[in-house]
C-alpha positions as CSV (number, residue, x, y, z in Angstrom):
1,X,-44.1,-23.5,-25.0
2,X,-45.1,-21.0,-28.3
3,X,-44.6,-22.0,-31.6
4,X,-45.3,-19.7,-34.4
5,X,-45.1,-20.1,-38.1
6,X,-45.6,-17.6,-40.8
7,X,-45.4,-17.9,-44.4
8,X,-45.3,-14.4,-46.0
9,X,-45.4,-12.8,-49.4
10,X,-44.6,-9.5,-50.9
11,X,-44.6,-7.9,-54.2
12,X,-41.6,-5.9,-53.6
13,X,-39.7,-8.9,-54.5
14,X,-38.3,-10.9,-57.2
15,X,-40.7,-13.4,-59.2
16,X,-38.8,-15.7,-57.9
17,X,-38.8,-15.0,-54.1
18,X,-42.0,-13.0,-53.2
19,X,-42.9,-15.7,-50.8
20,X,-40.8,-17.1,-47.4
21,X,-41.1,-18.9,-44.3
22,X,-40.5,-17.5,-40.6
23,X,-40.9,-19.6,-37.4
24,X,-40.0,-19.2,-34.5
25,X,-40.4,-21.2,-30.9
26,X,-40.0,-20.9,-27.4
27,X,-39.4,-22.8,-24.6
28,X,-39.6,-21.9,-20.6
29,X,-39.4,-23.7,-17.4
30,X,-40.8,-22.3,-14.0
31,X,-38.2,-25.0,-12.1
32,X,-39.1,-23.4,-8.7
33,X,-42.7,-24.9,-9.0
34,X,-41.1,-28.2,-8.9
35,X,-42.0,-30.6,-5.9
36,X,-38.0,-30.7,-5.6
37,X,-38.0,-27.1,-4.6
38,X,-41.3,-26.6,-3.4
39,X,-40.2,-26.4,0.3
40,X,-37.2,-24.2,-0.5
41,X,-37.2,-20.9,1.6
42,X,-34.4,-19.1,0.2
43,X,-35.2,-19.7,-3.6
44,X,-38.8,-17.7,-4.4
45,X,-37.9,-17.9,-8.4
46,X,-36.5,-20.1,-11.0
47,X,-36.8,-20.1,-14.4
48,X,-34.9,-21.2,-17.1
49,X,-36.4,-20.0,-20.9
50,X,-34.8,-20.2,-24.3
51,X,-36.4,-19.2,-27.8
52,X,-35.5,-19.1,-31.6
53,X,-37.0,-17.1,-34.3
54,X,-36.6,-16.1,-37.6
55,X,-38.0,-13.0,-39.3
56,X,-37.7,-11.1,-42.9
57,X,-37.5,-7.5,-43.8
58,X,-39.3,-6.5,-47.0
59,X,-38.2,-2.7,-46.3
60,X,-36.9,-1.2,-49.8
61,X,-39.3,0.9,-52.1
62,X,-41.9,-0.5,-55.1
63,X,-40.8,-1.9,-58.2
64,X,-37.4,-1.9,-57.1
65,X,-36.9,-5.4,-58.5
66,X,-38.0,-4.5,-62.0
67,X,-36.4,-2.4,-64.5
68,X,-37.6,0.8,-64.8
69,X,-38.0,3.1,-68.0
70,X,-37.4,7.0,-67.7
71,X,-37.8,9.5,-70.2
72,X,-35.4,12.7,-70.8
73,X,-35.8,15.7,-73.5
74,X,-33.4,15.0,-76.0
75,X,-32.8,17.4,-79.1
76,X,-32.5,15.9,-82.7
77,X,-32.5,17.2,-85.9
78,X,-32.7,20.7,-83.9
79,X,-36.2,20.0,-82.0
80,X,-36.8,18.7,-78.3
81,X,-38.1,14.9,-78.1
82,X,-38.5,12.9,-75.5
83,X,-36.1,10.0,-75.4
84,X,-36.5,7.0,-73.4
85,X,-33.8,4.8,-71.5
86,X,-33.3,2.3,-69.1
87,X,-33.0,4.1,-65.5
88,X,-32.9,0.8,-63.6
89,X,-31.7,-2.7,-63.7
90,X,-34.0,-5.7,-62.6
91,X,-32.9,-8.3,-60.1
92,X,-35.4,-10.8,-60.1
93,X,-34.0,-13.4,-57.8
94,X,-34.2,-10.3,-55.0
95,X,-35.7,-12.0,-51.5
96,X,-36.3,-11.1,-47.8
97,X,-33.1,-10.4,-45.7
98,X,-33.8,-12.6,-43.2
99,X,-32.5,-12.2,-39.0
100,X,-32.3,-15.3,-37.3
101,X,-32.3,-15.1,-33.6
102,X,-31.7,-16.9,-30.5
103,X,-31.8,-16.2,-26.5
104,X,-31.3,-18.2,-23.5
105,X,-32.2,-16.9,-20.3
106,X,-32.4,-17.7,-16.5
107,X,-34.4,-15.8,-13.7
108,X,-33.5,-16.1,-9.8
109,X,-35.2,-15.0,-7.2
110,X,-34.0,-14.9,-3.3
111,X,-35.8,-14.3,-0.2
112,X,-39.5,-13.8,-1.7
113,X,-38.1,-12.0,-4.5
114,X,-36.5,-9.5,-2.7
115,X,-33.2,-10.2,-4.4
116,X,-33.6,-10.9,-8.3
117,X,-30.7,-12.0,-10.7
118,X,-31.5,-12.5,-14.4
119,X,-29.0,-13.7,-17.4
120,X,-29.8,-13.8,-20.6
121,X,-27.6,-14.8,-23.7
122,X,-28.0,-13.4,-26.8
123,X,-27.2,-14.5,-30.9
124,X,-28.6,-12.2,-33.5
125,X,-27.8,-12.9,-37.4
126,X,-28.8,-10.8,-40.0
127,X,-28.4,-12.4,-43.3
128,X,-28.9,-11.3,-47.0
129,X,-28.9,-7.6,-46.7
130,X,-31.1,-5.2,-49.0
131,X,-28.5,-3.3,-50.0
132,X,-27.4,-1.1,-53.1
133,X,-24.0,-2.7,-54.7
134,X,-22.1,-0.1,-57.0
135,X,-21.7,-0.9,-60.4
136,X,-18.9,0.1,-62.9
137,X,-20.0,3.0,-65.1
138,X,-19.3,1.7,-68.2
139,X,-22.8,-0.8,-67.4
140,X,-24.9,2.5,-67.6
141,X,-25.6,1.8,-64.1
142,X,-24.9,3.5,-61.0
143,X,-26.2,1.0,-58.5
144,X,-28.6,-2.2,-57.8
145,X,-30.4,-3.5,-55.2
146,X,-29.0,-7.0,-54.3
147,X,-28.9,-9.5,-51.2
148,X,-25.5,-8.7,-49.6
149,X,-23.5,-9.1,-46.9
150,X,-23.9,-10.4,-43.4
151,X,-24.5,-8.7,-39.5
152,X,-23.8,-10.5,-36.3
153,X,-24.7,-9.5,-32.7
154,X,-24.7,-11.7,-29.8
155,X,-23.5,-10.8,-26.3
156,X,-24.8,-11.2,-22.7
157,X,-26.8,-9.1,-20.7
158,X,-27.2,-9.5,-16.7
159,X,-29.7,-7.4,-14.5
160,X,-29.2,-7.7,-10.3
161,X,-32.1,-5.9,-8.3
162,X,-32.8,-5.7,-4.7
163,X,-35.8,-4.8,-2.7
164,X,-34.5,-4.6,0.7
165,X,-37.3,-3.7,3.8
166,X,-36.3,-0.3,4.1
167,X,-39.6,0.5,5.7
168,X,-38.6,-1.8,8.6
169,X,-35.3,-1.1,8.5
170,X,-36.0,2.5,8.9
171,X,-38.7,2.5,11.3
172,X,-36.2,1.0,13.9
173,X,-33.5,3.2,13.1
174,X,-35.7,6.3,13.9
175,X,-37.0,4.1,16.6
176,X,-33.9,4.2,18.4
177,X,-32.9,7.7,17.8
178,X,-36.3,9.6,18.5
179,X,-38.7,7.3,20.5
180,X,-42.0,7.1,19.7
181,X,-44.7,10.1,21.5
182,X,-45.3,9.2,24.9
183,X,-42.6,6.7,25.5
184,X,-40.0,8.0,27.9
185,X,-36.2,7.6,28.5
């Protein structure tokens, strides 16, 4: 059993949400070690695992969450000034997007291992995008950076292996075509 908890902050956020929590946990069983299946010939693995975690993604630029200032040349009265303007709107209620995860999973093992199945069961959410959302031009805005929108990926994924004694397998084969040096029909 793990069990992890973080609690991180970043100034590339909102005032109100620099800080946020992520745990996570997980969770396997060896159940071939059990005095059950201790004896068991045929069954060399068994393991049954599951875990959850949650993690954030602080990946936009600095002082994106602020408004920002620009200056331009502007001409008045016939001579070049500088002018200054709003570039950027702020968003201070900006946070982490935030994946939450889960994955179950079970590992077989046959015949010391020689045949290996494993299943595992995926569920990945990704919540509260960073993205850009376009604005109407008549707020003097092209764009700002706002928690939007929702991703989703879960699925299964299965693995079979085999390590079959091809060594032995082999030797005999050759065995009984070419016989080993000295032997004779």
């Amino acid at each position: 059993m793990t069990l992890t908890g973080r609690y991180d902050g970043s100034s590339r956020f909102g005032l109100n949400q620099k800080f946020a929590f992520f745990p996570s946990a997980a969770l396997a069983w060896n159940v071939h070690k059990e005095e059950f299946l201790k004896d068991q010939e045929l069954i060399s693995q068994f393991k049954i695992r599951g875990s959850y975690g949650k993690s954030g993604n602080q990946g936009i630029g600095n002082y994106q969450t602020l408004a920002n200032v620009s200056a331009r040349d502007v001409v008045f009265d016939s001579k070049i000034g500088t002018g200054f303007f709003l570039s950027s709107m702020a968003n201070p209620n900006l946070k982490w997007e935030s994946t939450k995860q889960t994955d179950l999973g079970l590992e077989l093992g046959f015949l010391d291992n020689r045949i290996q199945v494993v299943a595992d069961y995926y569920n990945k959410r990704t919540e509260d995008l960073l993205l850009n959302v376009t604005l109407p031009g008549s707020s003097g805005f092209s764009s700002v950076l706002q928690n939007i929108g929702v991703v989703q990926n879960r699925g299964f994924e299965f693995q079979v292996s085999a390590r079959p004694n091809i060594g032995r397998d082999l030797l005999g084969i050759l065995h009984s075509i070419y016989p080993p040096i000295g032997q004779k029909y």
